[in-house]
C-alpha positions in Angstrom: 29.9 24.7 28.1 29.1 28.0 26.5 26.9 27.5 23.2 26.0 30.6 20.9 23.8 30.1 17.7 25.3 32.8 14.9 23.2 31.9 12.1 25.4 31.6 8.7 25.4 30.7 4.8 22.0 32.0 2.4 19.8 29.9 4.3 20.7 31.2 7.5 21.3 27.6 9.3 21.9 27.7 13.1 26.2 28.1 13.4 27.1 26.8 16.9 30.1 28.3 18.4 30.7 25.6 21.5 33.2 27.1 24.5 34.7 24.9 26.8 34.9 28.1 29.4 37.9 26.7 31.3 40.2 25.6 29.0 39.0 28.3 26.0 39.0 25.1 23.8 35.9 25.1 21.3 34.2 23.7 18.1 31.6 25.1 15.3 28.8 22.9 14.1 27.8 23.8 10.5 29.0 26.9 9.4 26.9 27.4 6.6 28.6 30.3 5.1 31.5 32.7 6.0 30.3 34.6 9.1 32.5 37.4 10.3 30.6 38.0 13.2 31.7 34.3 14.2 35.3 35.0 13.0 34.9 38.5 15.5 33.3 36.3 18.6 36.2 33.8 18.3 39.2 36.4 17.9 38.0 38.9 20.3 37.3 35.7 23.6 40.6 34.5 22.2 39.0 31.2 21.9 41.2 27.8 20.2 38.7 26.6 17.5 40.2 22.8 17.2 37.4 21.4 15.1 34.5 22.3 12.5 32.4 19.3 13.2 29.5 18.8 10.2 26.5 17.0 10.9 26.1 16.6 7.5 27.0 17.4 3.6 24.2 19.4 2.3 25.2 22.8 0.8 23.7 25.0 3.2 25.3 23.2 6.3 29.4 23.7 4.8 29.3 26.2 2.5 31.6 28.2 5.1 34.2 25.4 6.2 37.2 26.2 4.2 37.0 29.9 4.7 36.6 29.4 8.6 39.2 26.7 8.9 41.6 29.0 7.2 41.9 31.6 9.8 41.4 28.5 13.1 45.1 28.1 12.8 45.2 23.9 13.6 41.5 23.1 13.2 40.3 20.2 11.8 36.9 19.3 9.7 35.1 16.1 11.1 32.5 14.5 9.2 30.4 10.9 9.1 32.2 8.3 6.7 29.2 7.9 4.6 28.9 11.4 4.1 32.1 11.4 2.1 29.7 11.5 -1.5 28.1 14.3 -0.5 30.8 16.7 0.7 32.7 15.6 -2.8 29.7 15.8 -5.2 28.4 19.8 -5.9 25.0 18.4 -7.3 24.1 15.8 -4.3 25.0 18.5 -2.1 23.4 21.0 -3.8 25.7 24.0 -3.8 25.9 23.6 -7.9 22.0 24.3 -7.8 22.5 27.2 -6.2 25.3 28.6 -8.5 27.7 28.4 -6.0 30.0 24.7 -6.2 31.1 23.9 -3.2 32.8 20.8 -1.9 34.8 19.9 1.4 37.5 17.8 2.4 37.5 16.4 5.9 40.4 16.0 7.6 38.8 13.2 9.8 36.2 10.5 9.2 34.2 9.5 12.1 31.5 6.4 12.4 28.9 5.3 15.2 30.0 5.8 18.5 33.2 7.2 18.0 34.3 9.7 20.6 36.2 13.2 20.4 37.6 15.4 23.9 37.0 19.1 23.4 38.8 21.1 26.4 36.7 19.5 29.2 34.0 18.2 26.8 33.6 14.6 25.8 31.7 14.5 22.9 29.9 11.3 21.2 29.2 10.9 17.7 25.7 8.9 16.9 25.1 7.9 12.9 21.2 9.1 12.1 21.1 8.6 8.5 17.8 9.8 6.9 18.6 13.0 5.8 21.5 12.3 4.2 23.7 8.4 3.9 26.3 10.0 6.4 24.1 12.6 8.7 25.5 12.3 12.3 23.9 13.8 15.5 26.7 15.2 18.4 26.0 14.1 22.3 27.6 15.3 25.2 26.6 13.2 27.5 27.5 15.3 30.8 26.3 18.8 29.5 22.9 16.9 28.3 23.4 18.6 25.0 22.4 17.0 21.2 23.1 19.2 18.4 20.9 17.4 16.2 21.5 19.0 12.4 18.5 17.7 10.4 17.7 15.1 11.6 15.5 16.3 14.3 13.8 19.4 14.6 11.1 20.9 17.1 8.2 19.2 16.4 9.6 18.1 13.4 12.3 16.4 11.0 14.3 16.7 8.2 13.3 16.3 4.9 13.5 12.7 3.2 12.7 14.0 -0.5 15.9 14.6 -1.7 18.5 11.9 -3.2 19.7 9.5 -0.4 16.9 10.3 2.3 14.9 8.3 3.6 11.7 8.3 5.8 12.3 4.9 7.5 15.7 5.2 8.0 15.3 8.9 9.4 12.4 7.7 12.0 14.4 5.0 12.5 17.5 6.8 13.7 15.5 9.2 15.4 13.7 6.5 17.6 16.6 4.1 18.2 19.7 6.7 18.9 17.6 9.7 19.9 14.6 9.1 21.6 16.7 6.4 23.9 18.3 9.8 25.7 17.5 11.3 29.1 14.3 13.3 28.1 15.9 16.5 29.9 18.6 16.7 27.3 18.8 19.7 25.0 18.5 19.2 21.3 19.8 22.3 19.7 18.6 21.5 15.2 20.1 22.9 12.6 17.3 25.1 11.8 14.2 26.4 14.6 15.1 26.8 18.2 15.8 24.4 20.1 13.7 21.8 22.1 14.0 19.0 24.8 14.0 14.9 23.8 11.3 14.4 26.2 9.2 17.2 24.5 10.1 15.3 21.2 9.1 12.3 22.5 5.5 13.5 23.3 4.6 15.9 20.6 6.3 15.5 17.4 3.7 14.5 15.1 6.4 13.1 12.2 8.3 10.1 15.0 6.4 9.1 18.1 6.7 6.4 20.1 
């Protein structure tokens, strides 16, 4: 598994561009904004893109999806059921606060536990609502890899101030489908670098156990 962060959108989330390396199948998490240099990476490796997977609705996580998806001839947009509000409402996800209404149409709806095959990748989706009804974390299990999104960060976690978060339900998620994980696995957020669940586990000062 090849992963490369190509920050995208105004707020400059972290893009992932996931390779299987053998098969040249792959997936983006989040593109936050049309980024050519992602739309250059993918062309010039020759790389199949056969999903944008969202982990979740908020404007500066999918503000790129239909642009992107466009030119992956076949891919297809995966998001969390109860996220379905928020990728369909321009003032829950924010975009229309930021003058720029944007909505997105998934072409597949995913709940807890529900698995996806990547090339050689077996990916697992877990439900870790907190920062938004429908935010979703992304495990594969062999590659000890978690791309996290917002709901966990390095030493630190998503907000819970905005319409639909909530603190209990975010610590919650964190401690019962996170913090459960080998403590060598990877955790790459959706903003900061990335950390280590075991790290987490010891020093985030938000969700301890």
């Amino acid at each position: 598994m090849k992963i490369t962060n190509l920050p995208s959108g105004a707020l400059q989330v972290n893009t992932y561009l996931v390779v299987d390396e053998e098969t040249k199948k792959g997936f983006v998490v989040d593109p936050g904004g049309y980024n050519p240099l992602l739309a250059k990476t993918v062309k010039d490796e020759g790389i199949q893109i056969e999903y944008i997977l969202l982990t979740h609705g908020h404007s500066d996580h999918i503000c790129g999806v239909k642009e992107h998806q466009a030119e992956f001839e076949g891919c297809k947009v995966v998001a969390h059921k109860h996220e379905d509000r928020m990728l369909h409402d321009v003032r829950f996800n924010f975009s229309a606060e930021f003058g720029m209404p944007y909505t997105v149409d998934p072409d597949i709806y995913v709940e807890d536990g529900d698995e996806l095959k990547v090339g050689n990748i077996d990916l697992k989706f877990f439900h870790t609502p907190g920062h938004s009804p429908g935010g979703m974390c992304i495990y594969a299990e062999k590659e000890n890899v978690l791309f996290s999104g917002d709901t966990l960060f390095r030493q630190s976690i998503g907000r819970t101030d905005f319409p639909g978060c909530s603190f209990e339900s975010l610590s919650e998620s964190i401690k019962e489908k996170l913090y459960v994980l080998p403590e060598e696995t990877q955790v790459f957020p959706g903003h900061m670098g990335p950390t280590q669940i075991g790290y987490e586990k010891r020093n985030n000062p938000f969700v301890y156990l």
